[in-house]
C-alpha positions as CSV (number, residue, x, y, z in Angstrom):
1,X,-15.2,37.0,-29.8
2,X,-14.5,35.3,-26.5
3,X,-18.2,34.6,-25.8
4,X,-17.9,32.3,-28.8
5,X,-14.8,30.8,-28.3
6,X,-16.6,30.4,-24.8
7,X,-19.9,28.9,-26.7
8,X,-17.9,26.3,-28.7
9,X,-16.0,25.0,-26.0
10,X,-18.5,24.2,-23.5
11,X,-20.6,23.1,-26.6
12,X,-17.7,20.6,-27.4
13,X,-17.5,19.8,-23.3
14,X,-21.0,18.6,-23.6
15,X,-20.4,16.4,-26.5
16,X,-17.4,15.3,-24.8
17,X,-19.1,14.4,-22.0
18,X,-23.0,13.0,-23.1
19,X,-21.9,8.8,-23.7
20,X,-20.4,9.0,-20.1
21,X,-23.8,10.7,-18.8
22,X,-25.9,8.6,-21.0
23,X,-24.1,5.7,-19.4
24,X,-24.9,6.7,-15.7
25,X,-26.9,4.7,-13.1
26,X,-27.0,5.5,-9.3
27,X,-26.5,1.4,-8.4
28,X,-22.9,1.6,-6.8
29,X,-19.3,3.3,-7.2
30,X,-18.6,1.8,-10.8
31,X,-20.4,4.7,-12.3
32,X,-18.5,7.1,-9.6
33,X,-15.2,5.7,-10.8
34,X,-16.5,6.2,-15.0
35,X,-17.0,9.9,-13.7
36,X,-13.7,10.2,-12.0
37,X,-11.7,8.4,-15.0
38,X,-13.3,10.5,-17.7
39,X,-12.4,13.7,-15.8
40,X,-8.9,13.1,-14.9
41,X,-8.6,11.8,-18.7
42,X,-9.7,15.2,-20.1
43,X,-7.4,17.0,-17.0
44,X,-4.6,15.5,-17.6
45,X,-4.6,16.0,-21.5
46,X,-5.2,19.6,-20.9
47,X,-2.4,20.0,-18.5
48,X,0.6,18.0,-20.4
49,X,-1.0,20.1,-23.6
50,X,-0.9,23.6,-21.4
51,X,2.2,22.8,-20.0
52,X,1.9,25.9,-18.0
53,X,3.4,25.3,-14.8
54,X,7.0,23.2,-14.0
55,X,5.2,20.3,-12.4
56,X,2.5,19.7,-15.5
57,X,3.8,16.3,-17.3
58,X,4.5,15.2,-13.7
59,X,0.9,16.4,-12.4
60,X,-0.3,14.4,-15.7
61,X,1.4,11.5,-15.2
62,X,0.1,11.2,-11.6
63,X,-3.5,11.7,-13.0
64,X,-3.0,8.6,-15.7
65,X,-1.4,6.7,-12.7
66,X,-4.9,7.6,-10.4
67,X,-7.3,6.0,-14.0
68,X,-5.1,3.2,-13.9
69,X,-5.7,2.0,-10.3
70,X,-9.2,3.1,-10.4
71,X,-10.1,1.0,-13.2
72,X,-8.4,-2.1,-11.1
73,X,-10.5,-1.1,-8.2
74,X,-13.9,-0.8,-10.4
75,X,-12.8,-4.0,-12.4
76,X,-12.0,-5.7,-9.5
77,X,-9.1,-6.8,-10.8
78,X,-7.3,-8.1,-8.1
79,X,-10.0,-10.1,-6.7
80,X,-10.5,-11.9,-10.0
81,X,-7.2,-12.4,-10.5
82,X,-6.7,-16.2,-9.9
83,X,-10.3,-16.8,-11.6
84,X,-8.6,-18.7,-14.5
85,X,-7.1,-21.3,-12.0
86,X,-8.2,-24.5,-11.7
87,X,-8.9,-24.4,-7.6
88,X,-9.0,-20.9,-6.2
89,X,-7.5,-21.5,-2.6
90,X,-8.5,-19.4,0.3
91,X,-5.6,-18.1,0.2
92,X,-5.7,-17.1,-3.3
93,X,-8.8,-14.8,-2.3
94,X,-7.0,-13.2,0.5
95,X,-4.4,-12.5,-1.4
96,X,-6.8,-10.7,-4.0
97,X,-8.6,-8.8,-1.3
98,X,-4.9,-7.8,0.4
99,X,-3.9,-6.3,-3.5
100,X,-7.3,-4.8,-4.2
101,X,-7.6,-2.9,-0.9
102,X,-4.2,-1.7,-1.2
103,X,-4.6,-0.3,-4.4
104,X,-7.8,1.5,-3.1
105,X,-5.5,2.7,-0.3
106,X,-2.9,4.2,-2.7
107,X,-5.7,5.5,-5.0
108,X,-7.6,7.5,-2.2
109,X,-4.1,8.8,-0.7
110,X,-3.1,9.9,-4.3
111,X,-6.1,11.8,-4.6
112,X,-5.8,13.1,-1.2
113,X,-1.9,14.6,-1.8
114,X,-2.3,15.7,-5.6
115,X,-5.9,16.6,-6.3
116,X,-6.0,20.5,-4.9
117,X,-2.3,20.9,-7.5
118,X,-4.3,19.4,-10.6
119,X,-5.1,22.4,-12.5
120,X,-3.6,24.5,-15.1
Protein backbone atom coordinates (compact mmCIF):
# COMPACT_ATOMS: atom_id res chain seq x y z
CA UNK A 1 0.00 0.00 0.00
CA UNK A 2 2.84 2.50 0.75
CA UNK A 3 4.57 1.81 -2.57
CA UNK A 4 1.54 3.45 -4.08
CA UNK A 5 0.94 6.11 -1.85
CA UNK A 6 4.76 6.37 -2.70
CA UNK A 7 3.87 6.11 -6.73
CA UNK A 8 1.28 8.88 -6.57
CA UNK A 9 3.12 11.31 -4.79
CA UNK A 10 6.29 11.47 -6.64
CA UNK A 11 3.84 11.13 -9.69
CA UNK A 12 2.09 14.38 -8.42
CA UNK A 13 5.93 15.94 -7.60
CA UNK A 14 6.61 15.59 -11.22
CA UNK A 15 3.50 17.28 -12.28
CA UNK A 16 4.13 19.71 -9.76
CA UNK A 17 7.30 20.46 -10.86
CA UNK A 18 7.40 20.02 -15.16
CA UNK A 19 6.15 24.10 -16.08
CA UNK A 20 9.15 25.19 -13.78
CA UNK A 21 11.58 22.56 -15.67
CA UNK A 22 10.03 23.24 -18.98
CA UNK A 23 10.79 26.85 -18.28
CA UNK A 24 14.58 26.31 -17.54
CA UNK A 25 17.61 27.81 -19.49
CA UNK A 26 21.24 27.70 -18.28
CA UNK A 27 21.70 31.75 -19.35
CA UNK A 28 22.16 33.30 -15.67
CA UNK A 29 20.74 33.01 -11.92
CA UNK A 30 17.08 34.06 -12.91
CA UNK A 31 16.36 30.47 -13.58
CA UNK A 32 18.47 29.47 -10.33
CA UNK A 33 16.20 31.83 -8.28
CA UNK A 34 12.71 30.12 -10.28
CA UNK A 35 14.26 26.76 -8.85
CA UNK A 36 14.90 28.02 -5.43
CA UNK A 37 11.32 29.98 -5.17
CA UNK A 38 9.35 26.94 -6.33
CA UNK A 39 11.12 24.70 -3.79
CA UNK A 40 10.83 26.73 -0.76
CA UNK A 41 7.10 27.36 -2.01
CA UNK A 42 6.29 23.64 -1.85
CA UNK A 43 8.63 23.48 1.66
CA UNK A 44 7.08 25.73 3.31
CA UNK A 45 3.40 24.65 2.52
CA UNK A 46 4.36 21.25 3.65
CA UNK A 47 5.81 22.35 6.89
CA UNK A 48 3.07 25.02 8.16
CA UNK A 49 0.58 21.88 6.86
CA UNK A 50 2.84 19.18 8.98
CA UNK A 51 3.17 21.38 11.70
CA UNK A 52 5.37 18.80 13.22
CA UNK A 53 7.86 20.46 15.18
CA UNK A 54 7.46 23.96 17.59
CA UNK A 55 9.30 26.10 15.18
CA UNK A 56 7.20 25.04 11.80
CA UNK A 57 4.91 28.35 11.06
CA UNK A 58 8.00 30.25 12.16
CA UNK A 59 10.40 27.98 9.86
CA UNK A 60 7.56 28.78 7.06
CA UNK A 61 7.35 32.16 7.44
CA UNK A 62 11.12 32.55 7.16
CA UNK A 63 10.90 30.47 3.81
CA UNK A 64 8.09 32.98 2.29
CA UNK A 65 10.26 35.90 3.67
CA UNK A 66 13.59 34.09 1.58
CA UNK A 67 10.83 34.01 -2.05
CA UNK A 68 10.04 37.40 -1.32
CA UNK A 69 13.59 38.84 -1.43
CA UNK A 70 14.69 36.55 -4.09
CA UNK A 71 12.11 37.58 -6.42
CA UNK A 72 13.46 41.45 -5.71
CA UNK A 73 16.89 40.24 -6.42
CA UNK A 74 15.81 38.22 -9.78
CA UNK A 75 13.48 41.25 -10.67
CA UNK A 76 15.84 43.55 -9.98
CA UNK A 77 13.68 45.49 -8.17
CA UNK A 78 15.63 47.81 -6.47
CA UNK A 79 17.65 48.86 -9.34
CA UNK A 80 14.62 49.66 -11.37
CA UNK A 81 13.04 51.30 -8.79
CA UNK A 82 13.23 55.05 -9.83
CA UNK A 83 12.70 53.89 -13.71
CA UNK A 84 9.35 55.77 -13.71
CA UNK A 85 11.13 59.15 -12.84
CA UNK A 86 11.49 61.65 -15.14
CA UNK A 87 15.66 62.12 -14.59
CA UNK A 88 17.23 59.09 -12.91
CA UNK A 89 20.11 60.81 -10.95
CA UNK A 90 23.33 59.03 -10.16
CA UNK A 91 22.45 58.96 -7.12
CA UNK A 92 19.20 57.39 -7.65
CA UNK A 93 21.17 54.33 -9.21
CA UNK A 94 23.42 54.08 -6.15
CA UNK A 95 20.89 54.08 -4.09
CA UNK A 96 19.26 51.07 -6.13
CA UNK A 97 22.43 49.19 -6.20
CA UNK A 98 22.98 49.93 -2.12
CA UNK A 99 19.05 48.27 -1.59
CA UNK A 100 19.51 45.50 -4.17
CA UNK A 101 22.81 44.28 -2.80
CA UNK A 102 21.59 44.41 0.62
CA UNK A 103 18.74 42.41 0.01
CA UNK A 104 21.09 39.85 -1.64
CA UNK A 105 23.06 40.07 1.59
CA UNK A 106 20.10 39.28 3.87
CA UNK A 107 18.84 36.65 1.38
CA UNK A 108 22.23 34.67 1.31
CA UNK A 109 22.63 35.07 5.26
CA UNK A 110 18.97 33.81 5.61
CA UNK A 111 19.70 30.84 3.77
CA UNK A 112 22.98 30.40 5.44
CA UNK A 113 21.22 30.45 9.27
CA UNK A 114 17.86 28.59 8.48
CA UNK A 115 18.31 26.31 5.56
CA UNK A 116 19.87 22.98 7.48
CA UNK A 117 16.34 23.57 10.14
CA UNK A 118 13.88 23.65 7.01
CA UNK A 119 12.51 20.26 7.04
CA UNK A 120 9.71 18.46 8.62
Amino acid sequence: MWKIRQIIRRTKNLLRWLPIIWKDEQWDHYYIFEILIHKLIIMSEAIRKADNHTMACYDADRMMLCVRLMKKVQDEYYLFEFIDDDEITREQINKGEKKHNKAKRILFKLLEQYIERWWD
